[in-house]
C-alpha positions in Angstrom: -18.5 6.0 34.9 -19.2 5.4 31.2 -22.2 7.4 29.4 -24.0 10.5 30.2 -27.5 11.0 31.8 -28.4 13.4 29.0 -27.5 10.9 26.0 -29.2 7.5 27.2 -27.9 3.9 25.4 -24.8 2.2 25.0 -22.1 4.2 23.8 -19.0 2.9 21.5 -16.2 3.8 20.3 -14.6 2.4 16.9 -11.1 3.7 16.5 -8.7 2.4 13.7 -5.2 3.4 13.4 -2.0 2.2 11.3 0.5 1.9 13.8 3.7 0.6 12.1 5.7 3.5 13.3 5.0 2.9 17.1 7.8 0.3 16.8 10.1 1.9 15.2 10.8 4.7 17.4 8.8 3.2 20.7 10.4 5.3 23.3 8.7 8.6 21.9 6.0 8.1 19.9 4.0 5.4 21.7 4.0 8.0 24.6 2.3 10.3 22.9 -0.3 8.1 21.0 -1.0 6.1 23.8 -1.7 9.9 25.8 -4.0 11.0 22.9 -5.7 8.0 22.6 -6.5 8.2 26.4 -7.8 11.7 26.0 -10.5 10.2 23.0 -11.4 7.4 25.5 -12.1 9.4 28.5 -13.9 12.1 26.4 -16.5 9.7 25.2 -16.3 7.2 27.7 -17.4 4.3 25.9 -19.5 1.1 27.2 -18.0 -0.6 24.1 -14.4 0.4 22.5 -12.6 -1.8 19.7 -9.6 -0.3 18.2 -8.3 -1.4 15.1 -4.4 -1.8 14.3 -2.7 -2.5 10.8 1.2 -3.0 10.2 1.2 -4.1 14.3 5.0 -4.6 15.1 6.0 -2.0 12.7 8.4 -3.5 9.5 11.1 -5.1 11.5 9.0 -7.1 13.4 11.2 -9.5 14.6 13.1 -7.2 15.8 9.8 -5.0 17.2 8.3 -8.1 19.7 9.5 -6.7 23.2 7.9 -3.5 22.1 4.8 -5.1 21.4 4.2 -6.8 24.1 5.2 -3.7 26.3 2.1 -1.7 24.0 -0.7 -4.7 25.4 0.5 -4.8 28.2 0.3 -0.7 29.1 -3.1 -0.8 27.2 -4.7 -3.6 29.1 -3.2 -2.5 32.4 -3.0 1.7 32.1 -5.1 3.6 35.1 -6.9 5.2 32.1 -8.6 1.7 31.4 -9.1 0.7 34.7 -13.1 0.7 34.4 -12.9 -2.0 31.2 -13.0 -5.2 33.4 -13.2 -7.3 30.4 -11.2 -7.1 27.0 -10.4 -9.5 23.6 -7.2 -9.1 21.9 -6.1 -10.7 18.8 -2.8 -10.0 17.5 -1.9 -11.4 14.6 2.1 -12.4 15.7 2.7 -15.2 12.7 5.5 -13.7 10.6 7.0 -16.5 10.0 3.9 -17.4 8.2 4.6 -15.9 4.8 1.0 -17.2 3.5 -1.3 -16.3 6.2 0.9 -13.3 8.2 -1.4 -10.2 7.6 0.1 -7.9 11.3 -3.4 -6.9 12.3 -4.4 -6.4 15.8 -7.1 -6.0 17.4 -8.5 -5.3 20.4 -12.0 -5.1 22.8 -12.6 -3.6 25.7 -15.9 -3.8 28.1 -16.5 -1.2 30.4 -17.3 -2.8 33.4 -21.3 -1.3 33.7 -21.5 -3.0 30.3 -24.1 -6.0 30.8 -25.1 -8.9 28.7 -22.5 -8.9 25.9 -21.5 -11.6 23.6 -19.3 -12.2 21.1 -19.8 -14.8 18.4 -18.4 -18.3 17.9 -18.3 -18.4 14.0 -17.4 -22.3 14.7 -19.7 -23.9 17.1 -22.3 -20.4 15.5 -23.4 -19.6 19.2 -22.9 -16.8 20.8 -21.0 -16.5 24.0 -20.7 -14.1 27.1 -17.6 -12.3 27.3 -15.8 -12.4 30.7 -12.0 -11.7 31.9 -9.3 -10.6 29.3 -7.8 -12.6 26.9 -5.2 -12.7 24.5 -4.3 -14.5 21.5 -1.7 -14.9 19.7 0.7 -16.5 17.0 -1.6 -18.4 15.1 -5.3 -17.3 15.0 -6.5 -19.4 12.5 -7.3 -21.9 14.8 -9.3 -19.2 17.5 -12.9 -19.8 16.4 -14.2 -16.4 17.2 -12.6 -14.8 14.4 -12.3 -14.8 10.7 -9.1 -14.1 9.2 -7.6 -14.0 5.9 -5.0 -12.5 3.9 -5.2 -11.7 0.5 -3.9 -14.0 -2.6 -0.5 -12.8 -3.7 -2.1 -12.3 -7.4 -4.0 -9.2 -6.3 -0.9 -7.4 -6.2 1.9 -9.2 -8.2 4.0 -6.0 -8.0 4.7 -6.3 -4.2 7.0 -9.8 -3.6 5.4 -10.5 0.2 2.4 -8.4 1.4 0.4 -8.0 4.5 -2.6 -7.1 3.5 -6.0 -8.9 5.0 -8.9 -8.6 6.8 -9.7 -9.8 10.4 -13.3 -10.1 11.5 -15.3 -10.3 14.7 -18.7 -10.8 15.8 -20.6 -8.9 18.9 -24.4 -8.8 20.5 -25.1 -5.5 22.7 -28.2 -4.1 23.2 -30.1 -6.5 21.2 -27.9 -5.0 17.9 -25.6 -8.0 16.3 -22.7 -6.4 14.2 -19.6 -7.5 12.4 -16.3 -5.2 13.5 -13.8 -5.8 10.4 -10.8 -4.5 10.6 -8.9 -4.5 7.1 -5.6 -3.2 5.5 -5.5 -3.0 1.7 -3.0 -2.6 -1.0 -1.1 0.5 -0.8 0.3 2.6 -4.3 3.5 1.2 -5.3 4.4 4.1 -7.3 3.4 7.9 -7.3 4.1 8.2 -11.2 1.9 4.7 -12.0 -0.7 6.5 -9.8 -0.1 9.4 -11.9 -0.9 7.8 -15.3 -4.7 6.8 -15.1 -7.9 7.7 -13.7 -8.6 6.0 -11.7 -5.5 4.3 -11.3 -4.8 1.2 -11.3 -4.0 0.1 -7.6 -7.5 1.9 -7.3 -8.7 -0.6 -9.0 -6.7 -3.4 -6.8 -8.1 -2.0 -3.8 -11.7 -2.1 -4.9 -11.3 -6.1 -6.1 -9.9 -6.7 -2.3 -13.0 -4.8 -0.4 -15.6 -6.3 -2.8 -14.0 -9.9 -1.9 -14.4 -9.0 2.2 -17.8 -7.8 1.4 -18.8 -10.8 -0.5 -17.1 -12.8 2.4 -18.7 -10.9 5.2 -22.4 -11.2 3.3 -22.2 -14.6 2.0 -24.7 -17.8 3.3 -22.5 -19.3 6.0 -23.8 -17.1 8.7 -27.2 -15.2 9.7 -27.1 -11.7 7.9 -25.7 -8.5 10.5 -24.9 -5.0 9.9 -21.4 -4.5 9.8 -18.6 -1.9 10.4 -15.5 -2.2 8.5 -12.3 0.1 9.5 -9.1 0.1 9.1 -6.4 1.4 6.3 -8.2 1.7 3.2 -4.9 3.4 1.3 -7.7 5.1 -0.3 -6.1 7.7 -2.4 -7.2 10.9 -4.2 -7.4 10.5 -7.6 -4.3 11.4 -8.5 -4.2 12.9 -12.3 -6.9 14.7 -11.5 -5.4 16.4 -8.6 -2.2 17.2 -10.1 -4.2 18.9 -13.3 -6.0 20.5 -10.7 -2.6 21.9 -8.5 -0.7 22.3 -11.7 -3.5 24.3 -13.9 -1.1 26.9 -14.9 2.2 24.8 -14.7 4.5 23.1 -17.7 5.5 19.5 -17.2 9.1 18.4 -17.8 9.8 14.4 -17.8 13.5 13.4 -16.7 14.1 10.0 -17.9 16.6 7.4 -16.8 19.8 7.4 -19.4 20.1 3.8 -19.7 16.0 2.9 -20.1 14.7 5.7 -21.5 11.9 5.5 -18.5 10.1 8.4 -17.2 11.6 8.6 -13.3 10.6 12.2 -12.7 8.2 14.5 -13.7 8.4 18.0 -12.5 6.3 21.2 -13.3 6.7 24.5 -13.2 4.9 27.8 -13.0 4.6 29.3 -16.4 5.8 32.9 -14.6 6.7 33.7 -12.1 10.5 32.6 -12.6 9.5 29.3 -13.5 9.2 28.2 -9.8 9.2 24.1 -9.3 4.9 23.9 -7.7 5.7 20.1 -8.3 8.0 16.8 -8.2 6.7 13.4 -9.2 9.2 10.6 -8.7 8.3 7.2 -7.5 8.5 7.7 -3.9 8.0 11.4 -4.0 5.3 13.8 -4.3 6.9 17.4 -3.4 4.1 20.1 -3.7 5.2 23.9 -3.2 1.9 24.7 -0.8 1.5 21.9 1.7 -1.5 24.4 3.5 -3.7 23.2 0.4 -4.0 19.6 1.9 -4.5 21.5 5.9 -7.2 24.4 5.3 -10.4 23.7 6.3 -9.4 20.3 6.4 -8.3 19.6 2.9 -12.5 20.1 2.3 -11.3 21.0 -1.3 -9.9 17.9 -2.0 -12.5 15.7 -0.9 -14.2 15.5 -4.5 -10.9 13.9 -5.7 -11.7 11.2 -3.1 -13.5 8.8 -5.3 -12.8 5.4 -4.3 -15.7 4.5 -2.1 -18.6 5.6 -5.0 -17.8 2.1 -6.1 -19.4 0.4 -3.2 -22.3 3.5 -2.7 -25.2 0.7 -2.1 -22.8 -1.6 0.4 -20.8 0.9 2.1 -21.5 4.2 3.9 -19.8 6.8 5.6 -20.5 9.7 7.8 -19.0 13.4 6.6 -15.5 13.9 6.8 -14.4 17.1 8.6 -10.8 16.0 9.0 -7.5 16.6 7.3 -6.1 13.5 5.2 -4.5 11.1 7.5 -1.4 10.0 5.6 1.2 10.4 5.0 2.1 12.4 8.5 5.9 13.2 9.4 7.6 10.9 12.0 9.6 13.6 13.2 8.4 14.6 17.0 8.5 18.4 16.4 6.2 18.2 13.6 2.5 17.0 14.4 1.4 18.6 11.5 3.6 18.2 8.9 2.9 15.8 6.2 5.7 14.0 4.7 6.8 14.4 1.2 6.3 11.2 0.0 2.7 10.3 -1.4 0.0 13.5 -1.8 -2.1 13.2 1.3 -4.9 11.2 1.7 -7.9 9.5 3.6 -6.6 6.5 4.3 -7.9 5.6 7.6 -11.7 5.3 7.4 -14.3 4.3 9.7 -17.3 3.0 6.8 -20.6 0.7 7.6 -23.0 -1.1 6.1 -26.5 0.9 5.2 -28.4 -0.9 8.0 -25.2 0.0 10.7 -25.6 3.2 9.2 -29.2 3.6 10.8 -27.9 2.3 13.9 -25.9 4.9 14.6 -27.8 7.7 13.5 -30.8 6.6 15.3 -30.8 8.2 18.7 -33.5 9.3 21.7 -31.4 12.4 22.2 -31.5 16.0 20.9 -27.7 15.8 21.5 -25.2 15.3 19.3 -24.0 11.8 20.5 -22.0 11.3 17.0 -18.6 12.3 16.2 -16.4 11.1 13.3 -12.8 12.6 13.6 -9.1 11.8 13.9 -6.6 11.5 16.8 -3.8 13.7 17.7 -4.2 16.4 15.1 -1.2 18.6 16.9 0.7 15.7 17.7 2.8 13.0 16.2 1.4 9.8 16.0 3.7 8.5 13.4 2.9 8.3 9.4 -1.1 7.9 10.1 -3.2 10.4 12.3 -6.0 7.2 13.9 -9.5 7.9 13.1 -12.7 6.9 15.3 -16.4 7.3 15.0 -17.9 7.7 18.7 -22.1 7.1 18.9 -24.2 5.4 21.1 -26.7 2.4 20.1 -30.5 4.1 21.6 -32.4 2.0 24.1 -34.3 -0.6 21.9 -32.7 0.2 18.8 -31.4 -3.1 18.1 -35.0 -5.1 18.7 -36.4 -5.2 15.1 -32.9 -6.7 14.1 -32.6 -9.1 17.1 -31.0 -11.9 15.9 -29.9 -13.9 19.3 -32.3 -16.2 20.4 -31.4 -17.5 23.8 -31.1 -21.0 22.4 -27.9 -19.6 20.8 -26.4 -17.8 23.7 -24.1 -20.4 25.3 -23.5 -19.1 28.8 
């Protein structure tokens, strides 16, 4: 049974998680996400759990559908969900469509002592009771209880065909309306662009992308709700200032290409100490000497060179992070830990909220501590991203000075 007696409300569970490299080696890896991400769910037994996917189908998705459909079907049909009567899935299947294709999925599910719960018809704008499970599929731009969109190919010119987008949703419980978003922005292209400024400039992609799905989430076309947005941020640490900071003591080398003269590697060295290599920049690769920096205590020492959500400080807020950075984690089975040594680690995966959601979820009748913001899997692989959730519970009459669903919009 969902909930405990000593935390009273309507708990829920927001989980987002990049899961490109599920497909790609399905046989092992979805095993052990899918047992980890049992483990969250049955620890916090939500009323109300929405899990957020990016890159669903992995790269060669074409190639990837028979393992998709094998991933819904073990998630809607798994003994470990047999108390969520009723779910919403919307998977985002359109490759094909080079203009709208963003591969986000995302799904609902309603545990079945979950009354009165309604999810929002941004066409007909009336909300509607949520009964059975459903699926959709292929092309979602026609399903009316969603938004999707993907972004213009001018926000990032450098990449040829991107994914990135935003899908939203709209849900009523407990008298509390809120927008779930779940979005995927631009990545960084290059480790020694990053390198150059600060903040770089793919920072400053990123932040054009978010301000757009804020605008879009806030604008005049719908009654105002508090929102949650999660998802893979490819927030990154500022990346010249972390380097200066990992490098104090080091001397920089550039290699450069023979034929352009371009910078293709940068490497640095301890000034002693033999001149031991601490570093190696290249395009693709970021090789630091002492991976344990990014892992002790959680990488807590790292966190000031996490800067890219200051930007949106009076739109967007977030609870402490107590977590190691969440990309980019080795794909190899035997090493749950490991990061890889492609991009420096960092918090990409983010579970962030509007002020007002904010006070919804820190607003509780309970001494106990009914809020948790953490990853998944931390000693296990779960592919390149470790998923991150925020667990809380929505207090008995929390939601009635923001009631916005009038029964003449409820369509039954």
């Amino acid at each position: 049974m969902a909930g405990k007696a000593a935390a009273p409300g309507t708990a829920v569970l927001l989980v987002t998680a990049n899961v490109g490299s599920l497909f790609d080696d399905p046989e092992n890896l979805q095993r052990n996400w899918l047992r980890e991400f049992y483990q969250v769910v049955h620890a916090h037994r939500p009323h109300f759990l929405a899990l957020h996917c990016q890159e669903f189908g992995g790269k060669n998705y074409e190639a990837s559908m028979s393992h998709v459909d094998k991933f819904v079907k073990e998630l809607l049909s798994s003994d470990a969900m047999k108390e969520y009567s009723r779910a919403r899935v919307y998977l985002d299947e359109n490759y094909k469509s080079q203009e709208q294709f963003t591969a986000l999925g995302s799904f609902y599910f309603l545990h079945e002592s979950l009354k009165n719960i309604y999810q929002f018809d941004f066409k007909a704008k009336k909300y509607k009771k949520v009964t059975g499970k459903e699926i959709y599929s292929d092309t979602l731009e026609s399903t009316p209880m969603l938004e999707k969109e993907k972004f213009p190919q001018d926000y990032f010119p450098e990449c040829k065909w991107s994914r990135k987008g935003f899908l939203r949703t709209r849900w009523c419980l407990a008298d509390c309306a809120f927008d779930l978003v779940n979005i995927h922005l631009f990545h960084d292209a290059s480790n020694l662009v990053a390198w150059e400024t600060s903040p770089s400039v793919y920072s400053g992609i990123r932040h054009k992308a978010l301000g757009y799905v804020l605008d879009r989430i806030a604008d005049q076309r719908f009654e105002k709700a508090c929102y949650f947005v999660f998802g893979d941020f490819n927030f990154r640490l500022d990346s010249k200032s972390v380097v200066e900071t990992l490098c104090t003591k080091a001397t920089m080398q550039a290699v450069r290409a023979a034929d352009t003269n371009e910078v293709v590697k940068l490497i640095f060295r301890e000034s002693d100490n033999d001149r031991k290599v601490m570093l190696q920049l290249e395009k693709k690769l970021f090789d630091y000497s002492n991976q344990e920096v990014f892992r002790d205590d959680n990488g807590t020492a790292l966190l000031e060179f996490d800067k890219e959500l200051s930007v949106f400080k009076d739109r967007l807020c977030e609870l402490g992070i107590s977590f190691p950075p969440s990309y980019p984690y080795s794909e190899d089975c035997s090493q749950g830990r490991q990061y890889m040594n492609t991009r420096c680690p960092a918090w990409c995966d983010r579970v962030l909220m509007s002020p007002s959601a904010k006070e919804l979820v820190l607003r509780s009748e309970s001494e106990e501590k009914v809020v948790t913001y953490d990853h998944i899997g931390p000693n296990v692989c779960m592919g390149d991203h470790k998923p991150v959730f925020l667990a809380f519970r929505i207090a008995p009459g929390a939601g009635k000075p923001h009631a916005r669903v009038p029964k003449c919009c409820v369509v039954q």
